[in-house]
PDB file as gemmi writes it, atoms N, CA and C in Angstrom:
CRYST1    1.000    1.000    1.000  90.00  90.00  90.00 P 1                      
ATOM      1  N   UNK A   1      75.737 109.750  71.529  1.00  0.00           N  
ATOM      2  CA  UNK A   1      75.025 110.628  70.615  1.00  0.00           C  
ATOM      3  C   UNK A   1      75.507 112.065  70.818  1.00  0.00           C  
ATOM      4  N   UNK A   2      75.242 112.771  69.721  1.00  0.00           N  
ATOM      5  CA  UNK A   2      75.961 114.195  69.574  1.00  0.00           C  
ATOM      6  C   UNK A   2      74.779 114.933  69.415  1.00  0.00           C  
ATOM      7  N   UNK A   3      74.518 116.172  70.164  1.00  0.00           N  
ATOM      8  CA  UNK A   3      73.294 117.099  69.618  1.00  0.00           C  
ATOM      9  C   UNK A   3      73.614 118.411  69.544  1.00  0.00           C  
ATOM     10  N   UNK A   4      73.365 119.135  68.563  1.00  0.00           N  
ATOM     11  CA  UNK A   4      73.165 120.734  68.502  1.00  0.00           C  
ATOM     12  C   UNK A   4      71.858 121.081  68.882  1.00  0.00           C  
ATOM     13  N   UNK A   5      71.412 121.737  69.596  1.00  0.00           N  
ATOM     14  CA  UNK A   5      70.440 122.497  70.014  1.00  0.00           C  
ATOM     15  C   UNK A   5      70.185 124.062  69.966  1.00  0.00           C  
ATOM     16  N   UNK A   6      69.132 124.692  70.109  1.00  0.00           N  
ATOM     17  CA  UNK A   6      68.629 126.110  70.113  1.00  0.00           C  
ATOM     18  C   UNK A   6      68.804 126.044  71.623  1.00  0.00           C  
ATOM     19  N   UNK A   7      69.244 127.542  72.173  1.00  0.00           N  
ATOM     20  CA  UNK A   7      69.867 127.687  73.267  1.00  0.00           C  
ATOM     21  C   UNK A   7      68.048 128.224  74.000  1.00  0.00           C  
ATOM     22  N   UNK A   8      67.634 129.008  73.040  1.00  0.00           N  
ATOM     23  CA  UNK A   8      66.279 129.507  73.630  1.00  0.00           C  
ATOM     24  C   UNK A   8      65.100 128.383  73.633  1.00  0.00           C  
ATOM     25  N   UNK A   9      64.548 128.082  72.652  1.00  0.00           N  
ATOM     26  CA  UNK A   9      63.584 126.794  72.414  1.00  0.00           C  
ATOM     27  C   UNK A   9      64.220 125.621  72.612  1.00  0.00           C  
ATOM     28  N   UNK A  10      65.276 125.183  72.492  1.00  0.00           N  
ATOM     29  CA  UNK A  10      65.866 123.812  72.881  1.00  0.00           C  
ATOM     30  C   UNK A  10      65.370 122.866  71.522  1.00  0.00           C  
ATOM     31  N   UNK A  11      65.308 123.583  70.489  1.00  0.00           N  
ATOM     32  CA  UNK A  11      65.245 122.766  68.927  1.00  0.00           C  
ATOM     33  C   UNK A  11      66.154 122.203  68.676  1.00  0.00           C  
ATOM     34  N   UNK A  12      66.055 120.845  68.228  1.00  0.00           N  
ATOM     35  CA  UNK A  12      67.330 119.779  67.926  1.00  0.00           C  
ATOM     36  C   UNK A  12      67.826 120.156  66.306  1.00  0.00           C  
ATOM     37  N   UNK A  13      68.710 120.576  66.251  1.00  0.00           N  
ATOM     38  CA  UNK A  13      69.563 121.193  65.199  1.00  0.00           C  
ATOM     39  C   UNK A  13      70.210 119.863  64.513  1.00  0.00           C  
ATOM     40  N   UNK A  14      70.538 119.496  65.080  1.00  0.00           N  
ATOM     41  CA  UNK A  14      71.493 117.777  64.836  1.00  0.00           C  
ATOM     42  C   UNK A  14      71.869 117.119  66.195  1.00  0.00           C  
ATOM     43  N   UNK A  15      71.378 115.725  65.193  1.00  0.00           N  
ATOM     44  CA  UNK A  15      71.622 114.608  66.749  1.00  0.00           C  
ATOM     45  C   UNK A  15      72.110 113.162  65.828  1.00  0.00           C  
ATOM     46  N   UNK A  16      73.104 112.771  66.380  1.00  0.00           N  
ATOM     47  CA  UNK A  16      73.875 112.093  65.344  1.00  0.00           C  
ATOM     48  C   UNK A  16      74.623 111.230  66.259  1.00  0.00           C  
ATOM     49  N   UNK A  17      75.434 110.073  65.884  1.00  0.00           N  
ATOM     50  CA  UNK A  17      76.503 109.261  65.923  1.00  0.00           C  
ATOM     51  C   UNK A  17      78.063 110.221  66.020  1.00  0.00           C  
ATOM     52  N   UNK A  18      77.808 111.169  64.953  1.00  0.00           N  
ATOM     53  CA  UNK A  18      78.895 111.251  64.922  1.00  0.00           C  
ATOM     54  C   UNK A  18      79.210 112.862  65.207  1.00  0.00           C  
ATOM     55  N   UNK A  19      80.092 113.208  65.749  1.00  0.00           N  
ATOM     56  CA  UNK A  19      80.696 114.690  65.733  1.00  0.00           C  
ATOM     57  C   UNK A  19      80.707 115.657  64.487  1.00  0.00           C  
ATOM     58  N   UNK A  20      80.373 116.702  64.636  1.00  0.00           N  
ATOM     59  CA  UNK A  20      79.954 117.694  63.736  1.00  0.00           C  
ATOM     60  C   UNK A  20      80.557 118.938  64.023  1.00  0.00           C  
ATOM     61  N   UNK A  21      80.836 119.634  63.013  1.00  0.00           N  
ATOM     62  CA  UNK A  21      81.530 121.095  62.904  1.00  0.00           C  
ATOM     63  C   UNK A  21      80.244 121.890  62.961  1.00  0.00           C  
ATOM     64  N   UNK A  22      80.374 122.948  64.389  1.00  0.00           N  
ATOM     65  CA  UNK A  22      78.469 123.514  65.216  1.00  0.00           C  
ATOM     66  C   UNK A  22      78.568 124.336  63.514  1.00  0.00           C  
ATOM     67  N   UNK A  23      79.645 125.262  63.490  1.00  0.00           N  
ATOM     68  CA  UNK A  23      79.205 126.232  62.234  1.00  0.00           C  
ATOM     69  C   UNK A  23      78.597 126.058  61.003  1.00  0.00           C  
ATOM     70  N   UNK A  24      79.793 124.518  60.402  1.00  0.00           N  
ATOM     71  CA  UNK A  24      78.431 124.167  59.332  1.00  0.00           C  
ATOM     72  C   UNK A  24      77.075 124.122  59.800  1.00  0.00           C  
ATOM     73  N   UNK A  25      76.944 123.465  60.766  1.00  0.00           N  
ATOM     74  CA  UNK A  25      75.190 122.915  60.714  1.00  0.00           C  
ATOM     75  C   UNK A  25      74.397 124.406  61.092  1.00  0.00           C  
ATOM     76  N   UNK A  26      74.893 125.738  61.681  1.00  0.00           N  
ATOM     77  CA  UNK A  26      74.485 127.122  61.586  1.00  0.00           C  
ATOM     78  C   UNK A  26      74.161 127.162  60.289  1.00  0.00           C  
ATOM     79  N   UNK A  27      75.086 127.391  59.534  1.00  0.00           N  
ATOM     80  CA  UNK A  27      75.394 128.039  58.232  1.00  0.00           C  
ATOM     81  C   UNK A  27      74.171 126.941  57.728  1.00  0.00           C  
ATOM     82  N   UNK A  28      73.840 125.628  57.611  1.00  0.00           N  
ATOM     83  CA  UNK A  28      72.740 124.852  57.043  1.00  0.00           C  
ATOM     84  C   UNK A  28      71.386 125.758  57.225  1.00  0.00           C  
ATOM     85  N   UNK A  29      71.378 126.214  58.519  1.00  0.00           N  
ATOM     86  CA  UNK A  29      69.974 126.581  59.047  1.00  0.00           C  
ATOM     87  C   UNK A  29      70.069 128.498  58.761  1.00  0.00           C  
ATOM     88  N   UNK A  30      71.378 129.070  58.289  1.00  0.00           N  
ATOM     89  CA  UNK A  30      71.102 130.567  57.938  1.00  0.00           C  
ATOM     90  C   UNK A  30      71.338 131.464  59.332  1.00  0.00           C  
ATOM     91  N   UNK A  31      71.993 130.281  60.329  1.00  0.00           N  
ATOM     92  CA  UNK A  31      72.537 131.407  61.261  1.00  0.00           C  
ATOM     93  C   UNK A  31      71.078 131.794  62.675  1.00  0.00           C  
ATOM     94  N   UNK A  32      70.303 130.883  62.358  1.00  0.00           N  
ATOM     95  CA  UNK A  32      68.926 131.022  62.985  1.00  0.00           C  
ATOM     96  C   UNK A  32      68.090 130.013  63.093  1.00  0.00           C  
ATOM     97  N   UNK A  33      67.605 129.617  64.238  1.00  0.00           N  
ATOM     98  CA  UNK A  33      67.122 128.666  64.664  1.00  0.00           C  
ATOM     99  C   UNK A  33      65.390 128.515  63.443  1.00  0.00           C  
ATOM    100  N   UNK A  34      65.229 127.761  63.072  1.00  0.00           N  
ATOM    101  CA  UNK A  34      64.391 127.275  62.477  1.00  0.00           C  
ATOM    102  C   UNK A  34      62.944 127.230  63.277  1.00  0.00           C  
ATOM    103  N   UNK A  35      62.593 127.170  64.431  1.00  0.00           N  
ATOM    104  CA  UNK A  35      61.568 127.363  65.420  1.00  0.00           C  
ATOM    105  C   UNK A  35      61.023 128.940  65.527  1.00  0.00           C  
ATOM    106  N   UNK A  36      62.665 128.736  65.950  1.00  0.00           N  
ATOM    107  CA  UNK A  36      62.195 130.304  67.047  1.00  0.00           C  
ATOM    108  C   UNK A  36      62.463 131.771  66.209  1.00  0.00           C  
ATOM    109  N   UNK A  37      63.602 131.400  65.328  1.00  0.00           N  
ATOM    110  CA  UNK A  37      64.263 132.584  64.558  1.00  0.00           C  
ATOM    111  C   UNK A  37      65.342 133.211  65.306  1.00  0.00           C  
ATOM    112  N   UNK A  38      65.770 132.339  66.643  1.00  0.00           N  
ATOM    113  CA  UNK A  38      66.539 133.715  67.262  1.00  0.00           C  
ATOM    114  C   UNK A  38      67.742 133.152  66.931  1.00  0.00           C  
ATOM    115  N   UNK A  39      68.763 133.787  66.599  1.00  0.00           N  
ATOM    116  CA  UNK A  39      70.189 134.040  65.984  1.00  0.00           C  
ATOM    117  C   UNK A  39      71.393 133.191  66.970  1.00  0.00           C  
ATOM    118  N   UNK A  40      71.820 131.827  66.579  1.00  0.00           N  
ATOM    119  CA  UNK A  40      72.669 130.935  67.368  1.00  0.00           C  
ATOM    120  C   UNK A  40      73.425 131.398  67.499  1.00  0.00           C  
ATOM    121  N   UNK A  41      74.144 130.997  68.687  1.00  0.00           N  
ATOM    122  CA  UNK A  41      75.624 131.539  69.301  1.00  0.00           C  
ATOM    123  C   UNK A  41      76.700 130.418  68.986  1.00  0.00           C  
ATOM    124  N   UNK A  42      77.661 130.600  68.936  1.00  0.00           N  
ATOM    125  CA  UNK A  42      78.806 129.785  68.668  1.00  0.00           C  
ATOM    126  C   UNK A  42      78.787 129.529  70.144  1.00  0.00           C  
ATOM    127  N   UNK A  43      79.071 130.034  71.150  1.00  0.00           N  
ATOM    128  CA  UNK A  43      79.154 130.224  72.418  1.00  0.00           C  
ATOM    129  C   UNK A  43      78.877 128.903  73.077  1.00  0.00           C  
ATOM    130  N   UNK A  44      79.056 127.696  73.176  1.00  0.00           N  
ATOM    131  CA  UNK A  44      78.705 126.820  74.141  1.00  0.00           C  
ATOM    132  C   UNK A  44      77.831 127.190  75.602  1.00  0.00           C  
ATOM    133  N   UNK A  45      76.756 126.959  75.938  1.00  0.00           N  
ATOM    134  CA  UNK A  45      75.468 127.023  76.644  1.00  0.00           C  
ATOM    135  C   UNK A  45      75.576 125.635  78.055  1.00  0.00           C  
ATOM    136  N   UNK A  46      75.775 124.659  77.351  1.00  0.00           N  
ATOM    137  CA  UNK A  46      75.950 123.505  78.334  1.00  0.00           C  
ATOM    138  C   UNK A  46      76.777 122.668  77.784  1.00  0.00           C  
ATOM    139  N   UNK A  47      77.450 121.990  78.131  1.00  0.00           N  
ATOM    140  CA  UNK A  47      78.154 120.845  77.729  1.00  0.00           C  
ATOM    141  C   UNK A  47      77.919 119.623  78.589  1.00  0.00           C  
ATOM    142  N   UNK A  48      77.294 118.390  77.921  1.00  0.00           N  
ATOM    143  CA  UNK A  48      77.368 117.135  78.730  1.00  0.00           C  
ATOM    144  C   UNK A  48      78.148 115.968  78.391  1.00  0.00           C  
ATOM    145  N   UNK A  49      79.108 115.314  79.006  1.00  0.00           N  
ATOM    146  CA  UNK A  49      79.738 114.368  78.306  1.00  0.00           C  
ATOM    147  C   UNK A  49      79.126 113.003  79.470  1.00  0.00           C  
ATOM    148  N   UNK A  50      78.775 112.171  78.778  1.00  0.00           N  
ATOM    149  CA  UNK A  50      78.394 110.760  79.263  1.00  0.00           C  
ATOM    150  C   UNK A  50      79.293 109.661  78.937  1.00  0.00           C  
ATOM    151  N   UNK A  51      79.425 108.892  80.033  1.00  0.00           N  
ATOM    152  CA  UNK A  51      80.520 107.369  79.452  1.00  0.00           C  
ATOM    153  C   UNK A  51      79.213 106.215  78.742  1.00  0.00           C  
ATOM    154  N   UNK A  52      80.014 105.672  77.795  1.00  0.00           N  
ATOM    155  CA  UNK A  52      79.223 104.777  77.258  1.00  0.00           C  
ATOM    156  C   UNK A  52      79.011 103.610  78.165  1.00  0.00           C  
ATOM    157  N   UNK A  53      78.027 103.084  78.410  1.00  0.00           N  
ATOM    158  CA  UNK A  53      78.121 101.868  78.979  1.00  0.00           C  
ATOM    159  C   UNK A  53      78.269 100.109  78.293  1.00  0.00           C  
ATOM    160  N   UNK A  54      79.036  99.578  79.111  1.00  0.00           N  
ATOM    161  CA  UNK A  54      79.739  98.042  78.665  1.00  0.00           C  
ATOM    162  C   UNK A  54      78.002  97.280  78.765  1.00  0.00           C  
ATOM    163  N   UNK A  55      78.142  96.646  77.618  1.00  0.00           N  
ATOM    164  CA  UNK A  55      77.203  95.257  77.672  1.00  0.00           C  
ATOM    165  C   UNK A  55      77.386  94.418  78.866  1.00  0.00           C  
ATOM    166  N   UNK A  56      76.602  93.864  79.787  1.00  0.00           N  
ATOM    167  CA  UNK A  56      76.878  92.937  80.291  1.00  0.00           C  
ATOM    168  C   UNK A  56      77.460  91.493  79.917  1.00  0.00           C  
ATOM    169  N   UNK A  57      78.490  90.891  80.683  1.00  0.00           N  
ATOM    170  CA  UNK A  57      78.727  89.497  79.871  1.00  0.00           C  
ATOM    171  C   UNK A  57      78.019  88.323  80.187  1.00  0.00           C  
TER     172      UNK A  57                                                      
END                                                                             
């Protein structure tokens, strides 16, 4: 899963399957978090990458 988040409130911006361009989904919301109002950063905050895990056989 893929998520954009608010760096201050931690509002889920987009959470998806699939990879997303961060600016469109800004530009969706006007450059401002929808919660809080405070003004998103392009700036990466955290990054987590997880391995998918195998089904057991």
């Amino acid at each position: 899963m893929y998520y954009v988040v608010c760096n201050k409130c931690s509002y889920t911006l987009y959470s998806g399957e699939r990879a997303v361009n961060v600016l469109k989904t800004f530009q969706k919301y006007g450059d401002k978090c929808p919660r809080c109002f405070s003004r998103l950063s392009t700036e990466p905050r955290k990054i987590v990458v997880k391995g998918k895990r195998r089904p057991s056989p």
